[in-house]
C-alpha positions, 0 to 999 in steps of 0.5 A: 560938333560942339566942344562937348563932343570934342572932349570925349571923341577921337573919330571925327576930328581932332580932339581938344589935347591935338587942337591944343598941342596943335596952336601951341607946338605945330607949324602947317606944312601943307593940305592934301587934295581931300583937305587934310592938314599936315604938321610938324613940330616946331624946331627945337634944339636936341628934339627930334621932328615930330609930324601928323596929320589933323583929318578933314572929316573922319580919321582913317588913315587910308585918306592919307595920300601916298607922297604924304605917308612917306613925308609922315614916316620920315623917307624924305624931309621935303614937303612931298608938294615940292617933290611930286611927279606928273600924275601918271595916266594910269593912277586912280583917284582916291576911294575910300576904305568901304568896309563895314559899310553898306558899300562895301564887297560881299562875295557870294556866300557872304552872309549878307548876301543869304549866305548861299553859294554854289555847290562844289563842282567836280574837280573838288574832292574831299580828303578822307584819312582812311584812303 
């Protein structure tokens, strides 16, 4: 995408304000396994830390792994790559948030999908007010 783009749009990557802000008041902490770049704001007297994150592709807050949201929200200091356990046998690997995509859960009934489901079977009953 080219500088016109950047000017105008927010979804796929910093925009020109962050990129700026970033080289000028940022210091890189770390990179996730998906590429995001994490930051924070360069020490300064009487200021409070500020940190985020610039995306490795589109921004969706649900690619930010859950060590680096606690570390973006403040519920520990240390960069979370000196603080991470062994991964646990049973942790999935990230997936991402498929709504409004092609790919994404339709139960049955869901218009996409004919918006047909199945009769109501006997242990339903309707409420009626006169009974």
């Amino acid at each position: 995408m080219g500088i016109f783009g950047k000017l105008f749009t927010w979804w796929d990557g910093a925009t020109i304000g962050t990129m700026l802000y970033t080289a000028r008041e940022g210091e890189h902490v770390g990179t996730d396994a998906q590429g995001n770049k994490y930051y924070r704001s360069k020490p300064k007297e009487g200021e409070k830390e500020r940190r985020w994150v610039i995306y490795n592709g589109n921004n969706d807050a649900s690619r930010v792994p859950s060590e680096w949201h606690g570390w973006l929200h403040g519920a520990f200091d240390d960069v979370p790559e000196s603080r991470l356990p062994p991964a646990k046998i049973w942790e999935a690997d990230y997936t991402p948030n498929a709504t409004g995509t092609v790919s994404a859960y339709r139960p049955q009934g869901a218009l996409e999908r004919g918006g047909k489901r199945a009769k109501a079977t006997g242990d339903y009953e309707s409420w009626s007010p006169e009974s």
